[in-house]
Structures are given as C-alpha cells and as structure tokens.
Residue, then its C-alpha position, 0 to 999 in steps of 0.5 A: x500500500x502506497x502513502x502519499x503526505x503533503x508537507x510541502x507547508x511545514x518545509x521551512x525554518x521557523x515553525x510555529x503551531x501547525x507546523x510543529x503538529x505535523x513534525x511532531x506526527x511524522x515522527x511517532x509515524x516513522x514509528x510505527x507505519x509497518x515496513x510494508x507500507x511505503x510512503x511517500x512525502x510530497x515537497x515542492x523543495x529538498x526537506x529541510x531539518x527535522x522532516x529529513x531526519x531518520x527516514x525509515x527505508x520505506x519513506x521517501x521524498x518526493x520533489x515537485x519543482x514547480x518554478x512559479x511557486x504559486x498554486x503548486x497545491x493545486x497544479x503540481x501536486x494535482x498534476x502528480x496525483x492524476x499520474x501517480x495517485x497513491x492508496x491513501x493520501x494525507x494532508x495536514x495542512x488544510x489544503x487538499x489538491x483539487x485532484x486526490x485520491x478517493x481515500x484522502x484525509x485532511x486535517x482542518x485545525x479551525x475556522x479563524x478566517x471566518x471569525x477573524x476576517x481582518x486578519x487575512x486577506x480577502x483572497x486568503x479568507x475566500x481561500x481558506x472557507x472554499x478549501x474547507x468546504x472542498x475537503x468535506x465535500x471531496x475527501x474520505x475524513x476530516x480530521x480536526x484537533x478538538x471537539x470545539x473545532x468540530x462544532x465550529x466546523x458545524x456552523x457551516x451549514x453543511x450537510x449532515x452526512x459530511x460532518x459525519x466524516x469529521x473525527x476529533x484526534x487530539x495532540x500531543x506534546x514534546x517530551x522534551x517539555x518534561x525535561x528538569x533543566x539545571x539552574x546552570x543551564x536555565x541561567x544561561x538560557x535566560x541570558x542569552x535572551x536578557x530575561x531575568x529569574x522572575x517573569x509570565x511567559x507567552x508563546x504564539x503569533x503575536x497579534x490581535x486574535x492571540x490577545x496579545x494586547x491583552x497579555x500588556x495590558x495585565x502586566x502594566x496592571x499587576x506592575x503597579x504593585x510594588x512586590x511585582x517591580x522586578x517582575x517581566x513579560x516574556x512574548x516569545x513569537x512572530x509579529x502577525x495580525x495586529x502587531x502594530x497596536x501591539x507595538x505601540x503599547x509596549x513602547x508608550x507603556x511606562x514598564x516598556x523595559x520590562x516587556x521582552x521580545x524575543x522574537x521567534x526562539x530557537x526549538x532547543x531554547x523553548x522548552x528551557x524558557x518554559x521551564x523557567x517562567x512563573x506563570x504561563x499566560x495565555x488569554x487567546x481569543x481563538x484557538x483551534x486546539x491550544x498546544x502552548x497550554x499543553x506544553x506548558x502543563x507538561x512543563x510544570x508552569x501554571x497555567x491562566x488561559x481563555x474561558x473560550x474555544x478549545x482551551x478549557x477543553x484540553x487544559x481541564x482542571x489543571x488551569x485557571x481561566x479568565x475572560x479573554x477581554x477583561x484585562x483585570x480578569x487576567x491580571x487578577x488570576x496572574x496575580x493569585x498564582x503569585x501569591x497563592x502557593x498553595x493553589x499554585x502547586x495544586x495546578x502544577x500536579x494537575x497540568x501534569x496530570x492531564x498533560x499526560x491524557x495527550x500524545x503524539x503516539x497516541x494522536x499518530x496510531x489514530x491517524x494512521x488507522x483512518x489512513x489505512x481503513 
C-alpha cells in the first residue's frame, strides 16, 4: 500500500503551531507505519531539518519543482496525483489538491478566517472557507484537533452526512517539555535572551486574535504593585495580525523595559524558557486546539488561559481561566498564582496530570488507522 503526505507547508525554518503538529506526527509515524507500507512525502523543495531526519527505508521524498511557486497545491501536486495517485493520501495542512485520491484525509485545525476576517486577506479568507468546504465535500475524513473545532466546523451549514466524516484526534506534546533543566543551564538560557529569574511567559503569533494586547495590558496592571517591580513579560513569537497596536503599547507603556521580545526562539531554547517562567499566560481569543497550554502543563508552569474555544477543553482542571477581554480578569488570576502557593502547586500536579491524557503516539496510531481503513 502506497502513502502519499503533503508537507510541502511545514518545509521551512521557523515553525510555529501547525507546523510543529505535523513534525511532531511524522515522527511517532516513522514509528510505527509497518515496513510494508511505503510512503511517500510530497515537497515542492529538498526537506529541510527535522522532516529529513531518520527516514525509515520505506519513506521517501518526493520533489515537485514547480518554478512559479504559486498554486503548486493545486497544479503540481494535482498534476502528480492524476499520474501517480497513491492508496491513501494525507494532508495536514488544510489544503487538499483539487485532484486526490478517493481515500484522502485532511486535517482542518479551525475556522479563524471566518471569525477573524481582518486578519487575512480577502483572497486568503475566500481561500481558506472554499478549501474547507472542498475537503468535506471531496475527501474520505476530516480530521480536526478538538471537539470545539468540530462544532465550529458545524456552523457551516453543511450537510449532515459530511460532518459525519469529521473525527476529533487530539495532540500531543514534546517530551522534551518534561525535561528538569539545571539552574546552570536555565541561567544561561535566560541570558542569552536578557530575561531575568522572575517573569509570565507567552508563546504564539503575536497579534490581535492571540490577545496579545491583552497579555500588556495585565502586566502594566499587576506592575503597579510594588512586590511585582522586578517582575517581566516574556512574548516569545512572530509579529502577525495586529502587531502594530501591539507595538505601540509596549513602547508608550511606562514598564516598556520590562516587556521582552524575543522574537521567534530557537526549538532547543523553548522548552528551557518554559521551564523557567512563573506563570504561563495565555488569554487567546481563538484557538483551534491550544498546544502552548499543553506544553506548558507538561512543563510544570501554571497555567491562566481563555474561558473560550478549545482551551478549557484540553487544559481541564489543571488551569485557571479568565475572560479573554477583561484585562483585570487576567491580571487578577496572574496575580493569585503569585501569591497563592498553595493553589499554585495544586495546578502544577494537575497540568501534569492531564498533560499526560495527550500524545503524539497516541494522536499518530489514530491517524494512521483512518489512513489505512
């Protein structure tokens, strides 16, 4: 049996959420797809780090030039599969080509263009709602990462039968969150980045549907009180969305020297970073899964994220929750988890509990059993 994998999306640098779901699954699926499948990763370059690492004998790449570098989804990769159409295909990444085998799965992480709009283009919102109403249309299953996607997806007014084809697999984290980092090493990583011992952290796109405006404002909140003078905020992540605003607030803020921008961290850093950070904070307006908190639990970092979208469906108990425009919502819960030891270790023992209800062993076997059926 031939399968085909599209990850000519996640064939780059600087990876960020999708992009690392799709790193994370192809390594558990070298794993554990037996010998006597052979798989193929479609790619319109050479694959890059993490993708080209230890392939097992049975995977192989495959290179589709394509000079134009726009619309190769649709052509190239269209193009190769009217020629040379594997078994099973899998794409997940959202896009499925307008030619793909019968039994072709797509992973759809959410909706955000349609709750966002402001934050694509109008071309990339058209885009994006066609290719996920192509994909239910066209395709064997879809895969989603939450429950609250799947209903989400469900407010598209599409026909009972195609939502039947969605199934929900959850992500998993990187083990590596759970490493216990020395003091040494810990040290040396925060000065690399000028962070100091006490600081929240945040990991994402910085922009408007992450909140990220929200995140600053808290802090300048809780730093009005003087036992929080040496306490920073750590917004580690790529400017999108929105940035511009964001910007502006740091820079006017009477607490800019404290609020760090990092920009996008290397992956051997991150998990360090995490592991040093007081508070997790992540009040995102929209979320498809959540894997920051997930990461963060696992870590041991207490966690204050959204009451909203998918976060209270994969953080549980273990988090404590706020209401995403409320500012003083935010800064509140920070504070508590700065003052409340207690409380703070009861959800520490909690993250990591229910960190462990999540895998990508466990999210690549189901996976792999929709590729095969």
């Amino acid at each position: 049996m031939k399968i085909g994998i599209d990850v000519s999306y996640v064939n780059n640098d600087q990876k960020t959420g999708v992009e690392w779901y799709v790193v994370y699954l192809l390594e558990k699926l070298k794993k554990i797809i037996p010998k006597e499948y052979e798989v193929i990763l479609y790619t319109s370059r050479p694959l890059l780090n993490d993708l080209a690492i230890d392939l097992p004998e049975n995977w192989k790449e495959k290179i589709l030039s394509w000079p134009p570098k726009i619309f190769w989804t649709q052509l190239r990769l269209s193009f190769e599969m009217f020629f040379h159409k594997p078994d099973t295909f899998f794409v997940p990444a959202h896009v499925c080509p307008l030619i793909h085998p019968k039994n072709t799965i797509v992973t759809i992480h959410d909706i955000a263009s349609l709750r966002f709009p402001k934050s694509y283009s109008k071309i990339e919102n058209w885009y994006y709602l066609w290719s996920v109403k192509f994909a239910l249309k066209s395709v064997a299953k879809v895969i989603v990462p939450s429950n609250f996607t799947k209903k989400e997806i469900g407010c598209l007014n599409l026909k009972k039968e195609l939502l039947e084809k969605i199934k929900v697999v959850y992500h998993g984290f990187n083990e590596v969150y759970q490493n216990n980092f020395s003091d040494v090493v810990k040290k040396n990583i925060l000065n690399k980045y000028n962070i100091g011992s006490k600081f929240l952290l945040s990991i994402s796109r910085l922009e408007y549907k992450k909140n990220t405006l929200g995140i600053v404002k808290a802090f300048e909140i809780l730093k009005k009180q003087e036992k929080n003078k040496d306490l920073q905020l750590v917004l580690v992540g790529k400017a999108g969305f929105g940035f511009e605003e964001v910007k502006e607030a740091i820079q006017t803020s009477f607490y800019k020297k404290d609020i760090i921008l990092p920009g996008w961290v290397e992956e051997d850093d991150l998990p360090i970073i995490l592991s040093a950070a007081q508070i997790f904070v992540f009040p995102s307006l929209y979320e498809g899964f959540g894997l920051p908190i997930l990461q963060a639990m696992s870590a041991g970092v207490p966690v204050v994220t959204s009451n909203f979208s998918s976060l209270p469906e994969v953080g549980g108990d273990a988090c404590l929750y706020v209401a995403p425009a409320n500012y003083q919502d935010i800064a509140d819960k920070v504070e508590i988890f700065l003052t409340d030891e207690k409380l703070r270790q009861e959800k520490i023992i909690l993250g990591k509990k229910r960190a462990k209800e999540f895998s990508w062993e466990k999210c690549a076997k189901e996976t792999f059993e929709l590729l095969i059926k």
